[in-house]
C-alpha positions in Angstrom: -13.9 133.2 20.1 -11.1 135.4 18.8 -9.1 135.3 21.6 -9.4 131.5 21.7 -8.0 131.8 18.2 -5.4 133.6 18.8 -4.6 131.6 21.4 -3.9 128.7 19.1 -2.2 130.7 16.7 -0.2 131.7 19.6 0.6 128.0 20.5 1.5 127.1 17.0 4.0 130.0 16.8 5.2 128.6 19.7 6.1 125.0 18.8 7.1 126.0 15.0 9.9 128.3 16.2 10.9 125.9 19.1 11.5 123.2 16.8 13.0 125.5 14.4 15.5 126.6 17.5 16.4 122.8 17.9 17.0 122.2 14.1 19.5 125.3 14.0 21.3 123.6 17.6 21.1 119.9 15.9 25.0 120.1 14.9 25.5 120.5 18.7 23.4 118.3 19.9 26.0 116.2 21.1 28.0 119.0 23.1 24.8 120.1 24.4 24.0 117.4 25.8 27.4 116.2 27.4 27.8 119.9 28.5 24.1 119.0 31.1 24.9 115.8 31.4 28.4 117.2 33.4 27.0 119.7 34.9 24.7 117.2 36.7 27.4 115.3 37.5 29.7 118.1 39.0 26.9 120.1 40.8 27.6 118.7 43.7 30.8 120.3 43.6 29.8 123.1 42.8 27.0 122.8 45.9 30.2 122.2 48.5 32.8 124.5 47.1 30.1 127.5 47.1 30.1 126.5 50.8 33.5 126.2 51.2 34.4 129.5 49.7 31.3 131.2 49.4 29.0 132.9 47.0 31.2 133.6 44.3 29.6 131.7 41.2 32.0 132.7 38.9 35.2 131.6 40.7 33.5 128.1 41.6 32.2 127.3 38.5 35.5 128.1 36.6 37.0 125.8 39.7 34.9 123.4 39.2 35.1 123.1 35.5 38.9 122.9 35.9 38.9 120.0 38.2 36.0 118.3 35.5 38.7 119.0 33.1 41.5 117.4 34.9 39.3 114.5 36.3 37.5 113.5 32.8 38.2 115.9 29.6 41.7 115.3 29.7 41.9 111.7 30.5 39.8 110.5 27.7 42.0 112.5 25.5 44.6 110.8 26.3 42.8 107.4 26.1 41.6 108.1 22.9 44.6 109.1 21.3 46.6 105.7 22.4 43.6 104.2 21.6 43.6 105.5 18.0 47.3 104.9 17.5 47.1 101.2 19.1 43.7 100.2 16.9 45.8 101.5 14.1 48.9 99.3 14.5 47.0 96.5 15.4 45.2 96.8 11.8 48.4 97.2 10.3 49.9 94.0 12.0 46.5 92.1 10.4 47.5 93.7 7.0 50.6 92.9 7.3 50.7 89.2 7.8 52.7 89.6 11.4 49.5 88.8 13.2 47.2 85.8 11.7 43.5 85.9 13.2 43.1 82.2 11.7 46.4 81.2 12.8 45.9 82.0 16.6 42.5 80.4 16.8 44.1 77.0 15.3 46.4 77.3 17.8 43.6 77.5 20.5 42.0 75.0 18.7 44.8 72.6 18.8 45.3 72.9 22.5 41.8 72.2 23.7 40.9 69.2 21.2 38.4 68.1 23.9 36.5 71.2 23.5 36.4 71.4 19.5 35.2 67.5 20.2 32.2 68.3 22.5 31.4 71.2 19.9 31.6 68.5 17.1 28.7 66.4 19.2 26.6 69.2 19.5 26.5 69.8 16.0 28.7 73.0 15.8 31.1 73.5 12.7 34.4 74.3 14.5 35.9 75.3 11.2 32.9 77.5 9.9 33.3 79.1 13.5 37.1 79.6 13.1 36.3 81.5 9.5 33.4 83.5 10.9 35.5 84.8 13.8 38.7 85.7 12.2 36.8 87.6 9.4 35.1 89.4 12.3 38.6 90.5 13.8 39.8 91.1 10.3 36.7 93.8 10.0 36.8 95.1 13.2 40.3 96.1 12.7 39.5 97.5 9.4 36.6 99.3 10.5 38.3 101.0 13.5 41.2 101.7 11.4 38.8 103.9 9.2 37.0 105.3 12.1 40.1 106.8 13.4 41.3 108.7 10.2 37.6 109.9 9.8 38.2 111.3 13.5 41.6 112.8 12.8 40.6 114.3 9.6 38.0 116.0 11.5 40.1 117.0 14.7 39.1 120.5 14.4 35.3 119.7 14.5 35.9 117.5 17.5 38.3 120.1 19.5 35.3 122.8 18.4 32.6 120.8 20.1 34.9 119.5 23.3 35.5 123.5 23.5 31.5 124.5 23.0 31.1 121.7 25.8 33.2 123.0 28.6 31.7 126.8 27.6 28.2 125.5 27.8 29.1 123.9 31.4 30.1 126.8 33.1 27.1 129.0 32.3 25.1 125.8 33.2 27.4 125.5 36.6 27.0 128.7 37.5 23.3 129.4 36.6 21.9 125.7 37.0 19.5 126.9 39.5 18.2 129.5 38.0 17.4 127.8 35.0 15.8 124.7 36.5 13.7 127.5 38.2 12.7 129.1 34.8 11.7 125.7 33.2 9.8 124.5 35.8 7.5 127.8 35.4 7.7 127.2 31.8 6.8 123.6 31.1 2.9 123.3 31.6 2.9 119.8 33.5 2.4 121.6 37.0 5.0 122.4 39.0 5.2 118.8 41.1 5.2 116.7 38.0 8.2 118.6 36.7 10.4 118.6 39.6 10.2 115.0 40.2 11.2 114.8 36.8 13.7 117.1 37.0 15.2 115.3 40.5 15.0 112.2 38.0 16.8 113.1 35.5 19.8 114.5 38.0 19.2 110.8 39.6 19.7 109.0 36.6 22.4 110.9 35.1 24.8 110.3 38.2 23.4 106.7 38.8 24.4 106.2 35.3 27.9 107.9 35.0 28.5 106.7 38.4 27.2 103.4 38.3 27.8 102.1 35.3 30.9 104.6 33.4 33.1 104.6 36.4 32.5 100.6 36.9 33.3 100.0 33.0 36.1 102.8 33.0 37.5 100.7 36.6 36.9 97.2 34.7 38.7 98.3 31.4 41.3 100.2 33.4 42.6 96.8 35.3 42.3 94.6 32.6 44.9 97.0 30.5 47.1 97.1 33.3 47.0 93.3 33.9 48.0 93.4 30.1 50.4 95.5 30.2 51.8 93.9 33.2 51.9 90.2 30.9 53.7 92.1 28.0 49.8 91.6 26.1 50.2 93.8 22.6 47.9 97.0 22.6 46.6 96.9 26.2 45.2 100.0 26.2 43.0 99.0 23.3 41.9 95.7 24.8 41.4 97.9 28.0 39.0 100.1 26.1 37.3 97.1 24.5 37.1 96.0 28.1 35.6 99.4 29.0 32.8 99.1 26.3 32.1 95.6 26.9 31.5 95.9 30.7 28.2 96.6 30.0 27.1 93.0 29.8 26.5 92.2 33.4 28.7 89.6 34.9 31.0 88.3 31.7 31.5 91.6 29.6 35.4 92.2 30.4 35.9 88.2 30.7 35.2 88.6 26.2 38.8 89.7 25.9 40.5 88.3 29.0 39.7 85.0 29.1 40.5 84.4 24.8 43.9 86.4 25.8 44.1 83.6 28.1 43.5 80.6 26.3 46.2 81.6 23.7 48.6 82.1 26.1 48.0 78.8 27.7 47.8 77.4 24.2 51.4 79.1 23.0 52.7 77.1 26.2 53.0 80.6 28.7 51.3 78.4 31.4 52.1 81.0 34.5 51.0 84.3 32.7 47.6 82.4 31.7 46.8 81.3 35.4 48.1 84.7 36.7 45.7 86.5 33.8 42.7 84.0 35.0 43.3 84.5 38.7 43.7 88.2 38.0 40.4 88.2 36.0 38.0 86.4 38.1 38.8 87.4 41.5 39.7 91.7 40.8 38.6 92.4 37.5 35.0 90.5 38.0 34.6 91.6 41.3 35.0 95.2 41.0 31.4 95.1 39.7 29.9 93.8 42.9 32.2 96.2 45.0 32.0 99.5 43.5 28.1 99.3 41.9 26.4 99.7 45.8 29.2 102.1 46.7 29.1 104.6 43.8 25.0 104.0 43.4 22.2 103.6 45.8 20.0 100.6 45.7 17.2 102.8 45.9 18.2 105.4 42.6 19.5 102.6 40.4 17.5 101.5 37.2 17.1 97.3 37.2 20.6 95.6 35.6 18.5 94.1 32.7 16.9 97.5 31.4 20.3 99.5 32.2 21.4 96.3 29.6 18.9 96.8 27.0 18.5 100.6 27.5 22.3 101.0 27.0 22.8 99.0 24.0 19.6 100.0 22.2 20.7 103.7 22.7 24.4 103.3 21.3 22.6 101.3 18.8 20.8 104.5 17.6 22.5 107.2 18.9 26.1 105.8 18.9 28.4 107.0 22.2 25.7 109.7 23.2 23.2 106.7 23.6 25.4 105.5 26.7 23.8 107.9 28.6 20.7 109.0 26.7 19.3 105.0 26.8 19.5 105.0 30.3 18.0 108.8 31.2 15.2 107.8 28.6 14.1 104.5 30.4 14.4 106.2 33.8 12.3 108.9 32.3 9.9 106.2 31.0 9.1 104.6 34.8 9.0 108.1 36.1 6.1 109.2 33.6 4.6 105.9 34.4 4.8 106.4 38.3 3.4 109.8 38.0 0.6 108.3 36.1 0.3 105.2 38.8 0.3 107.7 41.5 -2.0 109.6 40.1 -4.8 107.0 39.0 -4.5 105.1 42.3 -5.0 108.4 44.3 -8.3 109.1 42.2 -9.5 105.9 43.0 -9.1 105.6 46.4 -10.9 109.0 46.5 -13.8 107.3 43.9 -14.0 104.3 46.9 -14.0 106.6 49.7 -16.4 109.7 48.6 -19.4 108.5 50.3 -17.6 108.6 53.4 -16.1 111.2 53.4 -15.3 114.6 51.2 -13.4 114.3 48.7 -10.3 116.4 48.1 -9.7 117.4 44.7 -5.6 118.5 44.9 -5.0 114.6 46.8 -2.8 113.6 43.6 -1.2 116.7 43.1 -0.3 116.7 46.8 1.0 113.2 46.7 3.4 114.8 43.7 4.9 116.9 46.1 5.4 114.7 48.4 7.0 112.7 45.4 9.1 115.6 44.4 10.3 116.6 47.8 11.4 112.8 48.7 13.6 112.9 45.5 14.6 116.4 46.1 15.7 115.3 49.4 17.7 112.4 47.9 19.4 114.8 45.8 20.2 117.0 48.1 21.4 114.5 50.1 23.9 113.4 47.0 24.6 116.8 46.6 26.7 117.3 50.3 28.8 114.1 48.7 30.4 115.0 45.5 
């Protein structure tokens, strides 16, 4: 009895002071979680130049966070910071009267009076619709405007938590293994269960970053060059709107190109619309269909319509982090749910089949490890390929 009791005590100890140890890390929650979520990506770099050079796991994980630096930290730097400076100018042209919201959409308007007819028939208020949209550009403008001096004014806190991120990732590079090991003794879910959720979560991640950031990053990247390239104002902040808004399957990027479009056409720049159009539809929309298979196996990737919902419900409540965190928590979601499928089906058959024959009480856990291994195997697999 008393060591039962202690035993409980024991537990309760146990969960107090874990979630007390997670409400001390909650200001780096965020750094935390980009420093795993990189060092899932990069692992198989890691996995090739350790066979490349051998094992020296300090050298290759200082490599390999160097190329992670050149390859991602640094880029989106520099992104942002045009970014912050274009969104900026961009408010101030709105402010200033040199760009009109209302004006441009009466010029679109004007051009396609067929359209603002059929709309008419159908019962929509073309001029209610004009109003509601340029108040929205009006507010967005203003709203990123104020997001960006809240992130300047804070530049230290951000440079602190890119710099925790990138020290995180290398002990996590170069003692990965090791600590998958450790939690996989620690977790009580038995030790199949947890490595096919482990080899999950490492599936996801890259399925994710690779499936659906480098797509978006690819999307928004030519349709600010295709700007650029038309003398567009602020490309690279239409390119990162692009970037954001290639999550929507199919039209995300074709929000800002094909409105770009229409007002060129409608300000009488007949060439650089049908260029922009052609341009649009035939690279920009295809690179979706193109790069997805190559970057993501059929077999690892989450269906398009909960990556969709999973995506936008977790920027929704977790705001950038949620890009990744929707995804992994869906993916985690199935994988619980398969474990339980696998598990309950197993039983039965053994249930139908014990009169025949004797039944075996580790079947399920056995058909875990199969489980585990498979994905193990496919991870492996992704690891030889960085």
């Amino acid at each position: 009895m008393r060591a039962q009791l202690e035993r409980r005590f024991f537990l309760i100890l146990l969960v107090a002071v874990t979630i007390a140890f997670g409400l001390v890390l909650e200001p780096f929650w965020g750094a935390i979680f980009w420093a795993c979520a990189l060092t899932v990506i990069f692992y198989p770099l890691q996995s090739l130049l350790t066979q490349k050079l051998g094992d020296k796991p300090n050298r290759i994980a200082l490599l390999t966070l160097l190329i992670c630096m050149v390859m991602v930290v640094l880029p989106i730097l520099a992104i942002g910071f045009s970014f912050a400076q274009e969104g900026v100018a961009f408010y101030q042209r709105i402010q200033n009267g040199e760009l009109n919201p209302a004006a441009t959409l009466d010029k679109i308007r004007g051009a396609f009076p067929t359209v603002s007819a059929t709309l008419h028939e159908f019962g929509v208020n073309t001029d209610n619709l004009r109003q509601q949209l340029s108040d929205a550009a009006v507010e967005g403008s203003r709203l990123l405007a104020r997001e960006t001096l809240a992130i300047g004014q804070n530049a230290a806190g951000l440079f602190l938590n890119i710099g925790l991120m990138l020290y995180l990732a290398f002990f996590l590079l170069r003692d990965g293994a090791k600590l998958v090991e450790l939690l996989v003794k620690a977790l009580p879910l038995g030790d199949a269960r947890e490595r096919l959720l482990f080899a999950k979560f490492a599936e996801v991640t890259r399925a994710t970053v690779k499936g659906n950031m480098v797509v978006a990053v690819v999307q928004g990247t030519l349709g600010g060059f295709i700007l650029w390239v038309l003398d567009i104002p602020a490309p690279v902040l239409w390119g990162v709107v692009m970037t954001f808004l290639s999550l929507l399957p199919a039209i995300g990027a074709a929000l800002v190109w094909f409105p770009v479009a229409l007002y060129l056409y409608a300000s009488g720049q007949w060439w650089q619309a049908t260029v922009l159009i052609a341009y649009g539809a035939l690279v920009i929309g295809l690179a979706d269909n193109i790069l997805r298979p190559l970057l993501v196996g059929r077999d690892t990737k989450l269906p398009d319509y909960i990556v969709l919902f999973s995506t936008l419900g977790g920027i929704t409540l977790l705001g950038i982090n949620g890009f990744v965190l929707g995804p992994l928590v869906a993916a985690l979601f199935m994988a619980f749910w398969q474990i339980f499928m696998t598990e309950f089906n197993q039983h039965k058959l053994l249930e139908d089949d014990e009169l025949q024959q004797p039944a075996q009480p580790d079947a399920p856990e056995q058909a875990l490890v199969v489980q585990a291994r498979m994905s193990s195997g496919a991870i492996a697999d992704d690891q030889s390929q960085p």
